[in-house]
C-alpha positions in Angstrom: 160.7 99.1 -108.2 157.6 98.6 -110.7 158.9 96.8 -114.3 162.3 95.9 -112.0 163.4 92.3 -113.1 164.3 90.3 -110.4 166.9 88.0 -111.1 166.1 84.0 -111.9 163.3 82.2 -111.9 160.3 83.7 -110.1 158.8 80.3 -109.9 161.6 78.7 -108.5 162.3 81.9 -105.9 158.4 81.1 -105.0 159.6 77.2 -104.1 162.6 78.6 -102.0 160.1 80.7 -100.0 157.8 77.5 -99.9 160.4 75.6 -98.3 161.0 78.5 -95.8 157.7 78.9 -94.5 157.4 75.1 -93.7 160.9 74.9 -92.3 159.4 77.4 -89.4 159.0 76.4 -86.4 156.1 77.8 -84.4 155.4 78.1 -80.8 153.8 74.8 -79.6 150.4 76.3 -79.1 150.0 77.5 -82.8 148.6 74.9 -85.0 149.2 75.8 -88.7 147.4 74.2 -92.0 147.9 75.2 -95.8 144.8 76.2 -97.3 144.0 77.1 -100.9 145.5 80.0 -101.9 143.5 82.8 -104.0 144.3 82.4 -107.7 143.4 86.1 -109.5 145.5 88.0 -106.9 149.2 86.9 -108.1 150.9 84.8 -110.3 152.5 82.8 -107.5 150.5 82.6 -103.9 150.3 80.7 -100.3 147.5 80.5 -97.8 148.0 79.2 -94.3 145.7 79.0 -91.7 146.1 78.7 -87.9 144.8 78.6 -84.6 146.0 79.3 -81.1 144.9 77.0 -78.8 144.8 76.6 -74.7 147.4 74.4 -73.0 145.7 70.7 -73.9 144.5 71.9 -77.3 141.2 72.3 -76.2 140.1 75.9 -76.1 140.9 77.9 -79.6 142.2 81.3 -78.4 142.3 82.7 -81.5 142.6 82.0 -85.3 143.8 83.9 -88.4 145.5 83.6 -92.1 148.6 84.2 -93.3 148.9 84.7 -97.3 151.9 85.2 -98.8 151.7 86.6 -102.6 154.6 87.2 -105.4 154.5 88.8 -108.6 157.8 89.3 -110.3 155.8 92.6 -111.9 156.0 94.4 -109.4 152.6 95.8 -109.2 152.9 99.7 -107.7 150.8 99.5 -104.6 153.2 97.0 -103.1 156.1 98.1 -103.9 157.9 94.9 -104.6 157.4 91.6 -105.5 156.1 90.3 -102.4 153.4 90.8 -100.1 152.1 89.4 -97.4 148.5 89.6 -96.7 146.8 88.6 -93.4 143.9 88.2 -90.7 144.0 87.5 -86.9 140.8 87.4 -84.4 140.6 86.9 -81.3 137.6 86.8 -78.1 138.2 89.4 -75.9 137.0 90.2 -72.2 133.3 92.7 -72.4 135.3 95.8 -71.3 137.5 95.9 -74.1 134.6 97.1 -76.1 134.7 100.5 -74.5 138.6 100.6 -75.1 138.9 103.6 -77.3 142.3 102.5 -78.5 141.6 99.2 -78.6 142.3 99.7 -82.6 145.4 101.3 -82.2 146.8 98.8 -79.7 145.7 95.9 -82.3 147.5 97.7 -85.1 150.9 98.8 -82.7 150.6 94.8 -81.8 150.8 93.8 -85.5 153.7 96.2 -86.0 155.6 95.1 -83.2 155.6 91.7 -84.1 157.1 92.8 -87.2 160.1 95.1 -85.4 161.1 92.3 -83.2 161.7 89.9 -85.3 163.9 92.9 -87.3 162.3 92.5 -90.3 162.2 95.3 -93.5 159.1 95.6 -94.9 157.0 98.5 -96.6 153.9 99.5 -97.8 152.1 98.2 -94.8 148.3 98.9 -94.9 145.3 97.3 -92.6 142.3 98.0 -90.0 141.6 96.9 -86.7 137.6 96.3 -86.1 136.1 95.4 -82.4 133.0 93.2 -83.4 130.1 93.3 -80.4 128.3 90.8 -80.3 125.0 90.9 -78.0 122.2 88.7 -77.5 118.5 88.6 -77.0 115.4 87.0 -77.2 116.5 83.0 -75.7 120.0 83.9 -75.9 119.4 87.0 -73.7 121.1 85.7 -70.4 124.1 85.4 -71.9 126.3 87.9 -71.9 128.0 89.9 -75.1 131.5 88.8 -76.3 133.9 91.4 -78.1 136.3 90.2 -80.7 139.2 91.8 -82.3 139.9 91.5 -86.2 143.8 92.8 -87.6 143.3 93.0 -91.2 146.5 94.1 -93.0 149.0 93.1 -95.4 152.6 94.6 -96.4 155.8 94.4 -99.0 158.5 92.1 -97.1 161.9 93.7 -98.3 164.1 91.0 -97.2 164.0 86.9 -98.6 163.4 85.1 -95.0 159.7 85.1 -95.5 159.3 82.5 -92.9 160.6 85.0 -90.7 157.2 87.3 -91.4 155.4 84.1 -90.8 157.0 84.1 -87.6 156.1 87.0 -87.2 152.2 87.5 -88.1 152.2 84.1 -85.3 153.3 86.5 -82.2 150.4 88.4 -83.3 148.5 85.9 -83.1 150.2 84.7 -79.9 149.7 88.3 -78.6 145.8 89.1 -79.5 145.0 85.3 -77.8 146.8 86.7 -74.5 150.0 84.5 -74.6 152.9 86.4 -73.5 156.1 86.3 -75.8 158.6 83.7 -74.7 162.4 83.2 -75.9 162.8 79.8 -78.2 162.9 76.5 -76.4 160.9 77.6 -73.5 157.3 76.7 -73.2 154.7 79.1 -71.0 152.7 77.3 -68.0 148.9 77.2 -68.0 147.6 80.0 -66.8 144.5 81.9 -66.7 143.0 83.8 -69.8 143.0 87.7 -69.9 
């Protein structure tokens, strides 16, 4: 694909895309903001940030970022002219700390997000890290906490980028412990995992 040129105007096929991500519509419990983007990466780029929260908004269940990059170069490692790049974390329970696959869950997670949505992508690179966190001194009596961290970005191959939006928010959806749910329905309150 490198030196390919895509036809029209990359700056007006980065406005379509623009209007695509914000004509998504998320599940209710994922509240989305547009950051600033990074400016040395690409030529053309998109930040989003967003949290999962509890039913009432209270609780934040998890929280991640969503960038979506486009260079009409091409550059080799992605393989095309987009790319999305992106972060989810999420608390987990103690035990999971043990979990020897909790990284390869996290990472079958982020690619099943991206399967059943039936999206074409390539290039797809990332890491899972389990972060411990345990306390002492005056904070002794509490006890650890265990998050999860995807990292990973890849080259969507097909133009509904809102659809990889849609996507990298059922990860986020999934890591925070909300099951998946068909469109129009709504989960109850329910206890965390």
């Amino acid at each position: 694909m490198r030196g390919r040129t895509l036809p029209g105007d990359p700056a007006a096929e980065f406005a379509r895309a623009l209007v695509g991500l914000r004509e998504v519509r998320l599940r209710p419990e994922v509240r989305l903001t547009e950051v600033p983007a990074p400016q040395r990466i690409a030529p053309h780029a998109v930040a989003l940030s967003a949290e999962v929260v509890a039913a009432g908004g209270a609780d934040e269940l998890s929280s991640g970022r969503f960038v979506l990059l486009h260079d009409p170069s091409c550059p080799e490692p992605w393989e095309g002219a987009w790319r999305a790049v992106t972060f989810a974390r999420a608390e987990l329970e103690p035990e999971m700390a043990e979990d020897p696959s909790l990284g390869a869950v996290g990472w079958a997670w982020l690619v099943e997000s991206l399967e059943q949505r039936g999206l074409a992508y390539c290039a797809e690179a990332g890491t899972v890290t389990r972060v411990v966190s345990e306390r002492f001194g005056g904070l002794a009596e509490r006890d650890a906490t265990v998050e999860m961290e995807v990292r990973a970005s890849w080259t969507p191959l097909d133009l509904d980028l809102g659809a990889h939006l849609l996507a990298w928010s059922d990860l986020l959806c999934t890591i925070a412990g909300l099951p998946p749910l068909p469109e129009g329905v709504v989960a109850l309150p329910g206890a965390r995992r």
